[in-house]
N, C-alpha and C positions, 0 to 999 in steps of 0.2 A: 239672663233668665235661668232661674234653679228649674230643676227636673219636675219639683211641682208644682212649681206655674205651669212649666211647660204641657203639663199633662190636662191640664184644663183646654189647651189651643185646639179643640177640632169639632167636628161636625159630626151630632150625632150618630147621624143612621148614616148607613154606607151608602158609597157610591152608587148612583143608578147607571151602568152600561146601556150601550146599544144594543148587545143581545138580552138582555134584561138580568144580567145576573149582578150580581154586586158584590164589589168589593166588602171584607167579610172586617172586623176586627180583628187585632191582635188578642188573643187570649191569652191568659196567665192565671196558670194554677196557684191561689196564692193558699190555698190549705195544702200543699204540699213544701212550702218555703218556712223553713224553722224560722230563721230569722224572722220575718213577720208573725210569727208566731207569741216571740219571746216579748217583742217590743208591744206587741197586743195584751198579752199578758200583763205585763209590765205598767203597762198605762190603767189598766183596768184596774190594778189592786191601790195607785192612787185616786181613783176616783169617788172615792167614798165623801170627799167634803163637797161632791158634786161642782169644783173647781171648774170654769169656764176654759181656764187654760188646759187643763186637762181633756175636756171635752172634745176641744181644738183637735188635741193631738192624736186623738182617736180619729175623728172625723175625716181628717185632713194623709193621716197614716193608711185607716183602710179604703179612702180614696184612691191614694195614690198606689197599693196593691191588687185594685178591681176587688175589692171584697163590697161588693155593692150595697147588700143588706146590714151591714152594718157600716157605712156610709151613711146611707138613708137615716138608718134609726139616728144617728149621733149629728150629721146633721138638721135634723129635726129639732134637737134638742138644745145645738146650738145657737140656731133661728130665735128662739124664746128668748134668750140675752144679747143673742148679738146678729140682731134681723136687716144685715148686710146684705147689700146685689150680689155680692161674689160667693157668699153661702146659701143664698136664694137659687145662682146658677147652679153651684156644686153639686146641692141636692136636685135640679133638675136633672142633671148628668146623669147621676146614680142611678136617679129612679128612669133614665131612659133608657140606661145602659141595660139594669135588671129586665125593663122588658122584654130585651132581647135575648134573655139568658130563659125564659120561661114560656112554658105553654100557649098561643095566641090567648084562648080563655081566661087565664089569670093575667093577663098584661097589661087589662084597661086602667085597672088601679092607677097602676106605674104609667100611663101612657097620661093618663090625665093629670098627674099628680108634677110630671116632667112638664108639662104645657103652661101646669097654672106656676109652677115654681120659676121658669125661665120667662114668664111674661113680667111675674115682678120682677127679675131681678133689672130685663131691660127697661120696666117703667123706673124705674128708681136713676138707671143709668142708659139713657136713650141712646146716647152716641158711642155706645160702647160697640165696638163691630165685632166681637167673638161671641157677647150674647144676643145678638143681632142673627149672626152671621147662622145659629141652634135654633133662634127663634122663630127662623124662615123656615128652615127644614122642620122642624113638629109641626106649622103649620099647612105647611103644604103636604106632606105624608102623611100626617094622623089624621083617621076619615072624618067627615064632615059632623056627624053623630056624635063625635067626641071629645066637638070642636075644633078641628081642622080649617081649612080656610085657604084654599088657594088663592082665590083675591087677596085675603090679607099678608100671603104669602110674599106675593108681589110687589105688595105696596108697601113690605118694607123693606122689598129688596133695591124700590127705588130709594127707600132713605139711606140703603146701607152704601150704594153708587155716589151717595153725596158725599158720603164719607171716605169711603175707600174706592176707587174707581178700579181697580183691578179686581177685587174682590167681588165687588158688585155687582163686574161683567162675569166673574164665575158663577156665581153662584143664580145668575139670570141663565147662564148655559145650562147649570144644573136645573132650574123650572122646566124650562124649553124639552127639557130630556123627560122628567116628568111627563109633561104633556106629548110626549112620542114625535115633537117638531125638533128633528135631529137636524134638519136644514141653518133653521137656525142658531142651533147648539154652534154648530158646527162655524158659523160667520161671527159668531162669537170669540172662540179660542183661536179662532185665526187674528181675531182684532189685537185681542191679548198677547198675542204671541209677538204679532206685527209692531206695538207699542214697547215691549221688553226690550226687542231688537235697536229700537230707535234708539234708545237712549245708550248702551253699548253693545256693539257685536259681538262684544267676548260674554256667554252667556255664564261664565259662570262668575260677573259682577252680579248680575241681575237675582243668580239664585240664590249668592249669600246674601241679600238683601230681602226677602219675602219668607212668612213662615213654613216650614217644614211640611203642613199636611197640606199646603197650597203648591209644593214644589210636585208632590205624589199627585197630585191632581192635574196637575200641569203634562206631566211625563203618560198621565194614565190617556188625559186626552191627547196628546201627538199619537198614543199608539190606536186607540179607537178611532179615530177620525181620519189616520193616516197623513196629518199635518207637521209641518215645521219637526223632520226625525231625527234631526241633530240636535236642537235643543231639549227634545224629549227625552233621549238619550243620556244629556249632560243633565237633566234634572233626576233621572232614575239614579243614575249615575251617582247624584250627592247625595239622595235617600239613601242609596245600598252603604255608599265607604262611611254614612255618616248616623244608623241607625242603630238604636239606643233603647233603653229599658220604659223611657219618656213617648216613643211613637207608638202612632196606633194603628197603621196599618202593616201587615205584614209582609216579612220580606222577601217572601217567595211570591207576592203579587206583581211585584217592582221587578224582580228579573223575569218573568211574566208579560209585562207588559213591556218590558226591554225588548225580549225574543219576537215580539209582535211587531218592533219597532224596526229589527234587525230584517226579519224575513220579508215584510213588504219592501225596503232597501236592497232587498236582494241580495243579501250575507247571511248566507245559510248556515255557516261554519259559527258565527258568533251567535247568530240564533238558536243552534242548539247547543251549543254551550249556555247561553243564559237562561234557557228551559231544564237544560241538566242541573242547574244552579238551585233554581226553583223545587226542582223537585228530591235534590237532595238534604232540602230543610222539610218539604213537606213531600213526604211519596206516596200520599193522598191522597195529593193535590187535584181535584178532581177535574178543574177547568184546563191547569196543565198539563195532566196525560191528555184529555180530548185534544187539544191544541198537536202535544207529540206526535198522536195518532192523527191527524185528520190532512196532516203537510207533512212536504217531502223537504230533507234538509241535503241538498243533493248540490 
């Protein structure tokens, strides 16, 4: 998998935690990156025969740079010649991502425009679990007013379990959390956990086999849940040595939620190390100073 497929593989809106805060995305300045720049440039002064390949490479270029607005615009225009599930999802992306870049007021556009663009792309491709997997989350977080749908949420998170059963139980633990039933969030990623194990103890066959923002989800619930900390550990663990321009969660959340992993185990020494880690990519970091401050690494 190239870097931009890979940039497609995740789940829109972030993490819901137990304290209700969320894991955030990776942001990237990309009007500060010449390069992107030149190659924008570049594409735009062929585009004058209104070339479909060209279009592509705009689309697909300020895609994969988070320049959302002009995603949006080019995938749109892509759509008109080449009205594909996987350019139907992209511009879902975009336009879900931009909501998050703007004012609550201005983000209905983009919130509904994500909703109806990721519903086609899954009618066209039912059994796809990545646009499944985006399809469940706008449904379930986007309010009801705007078309949201927790029931429909649900029901296809029972189709996405036929499909993928790992996935399927995540992302039912993500509903459950929604719904503020951490009881059963929580009998969930123990299930998941319980099932990785079976098939080998040495965890880290099992992480090089499963996607990347599924490994960050995995390691994020051992530390909120305070479940299975070795495995959590080894999954944080191949996030951090193995994080890339392509991920979308950031990497000061992963030693984050390491240190969280560390200090209920009772390794205070490696917990604040992994919290110093964190915050010296991010010294911000807002969730991880409260965390420095609020425990003793003693």
């Amino acid at each position: 998998m190239n870097r931009m497929q890979g940039a497609i593989l995740f789940f829109i809106f972030p993490l819901v935690l137990i304290s209700q805060v969320k894991t955030p995305f990776v942001t990237y300045d990309y009007q500060s990156d010449s390069r992107y720049k030149k190659e924008l440039e570049f594409l735009k002064k062929k585009e004058s025969g209104k070339s479909t390949a060209v279009i592509r490479s705009i689309a697909e270029l300020s895609y994969y740079y988070n320049d959302w607005d002009t995603a949006i615009d080019y995938y749109k225009r892509l759509i008109v010649n080449v009205p594909s599930a996987e350019n139907y999802f992209k511009l879902g992306v975009a336009a879900a991502r931009k909501s998050l870049e703007v004012a609550q007021f201005f983000s209905v556009s983009y919130v509904v425009s994500a909703r109806k663009s990721v519903l086609k792309a899954h009618e066209m491709e039912p059994r796809n679990k990545v646009f499944l997997n985006l399809l469940i989350q706008l449904y379930a977080e986007i309010p009801t007013l705007l078309g949201g749908s927790m029931a429909f949420a649900e029901k296809k998170a029972d189709e996405l379990m036929a499909i993928d059963s790992l996935g399927g139980r995540m992302m039912q633990g993500y509903l459950f959390e929604l719904k503020n039933d951490f009881k059963a969030s929580k009998s969930l990623y123990v299930e998941v956990f319980t099932d990785l194990k079976k098939k080998t103890t040495d965890s880290r066959e099992w992480i090089s086999q499963i996607e990347k923002d599924l490994i960050f989800k995995l390691g994020r619930a051992a530390a909120e849940y305070k479940i299975d900390s070795e495995s959590g550990v080894a999954a944080l663990n191949h996030y951090i040595e193995n994080f890339d321009f392509s991920d979308i969660y950031p990497l000061e959340w992963a030693y984050y939620y390491q240190s969280k992993i560390y200090f209920y185990e009772n390794q205070p020494k490696n917990a604040l190390l992994s919290i110093q880690k964190a915050l010296e990519i991010n010294s911000d970091f807002e969730e991880g100073l409260a965390f420095l401050k609020a425990v003793t690494f003693e």
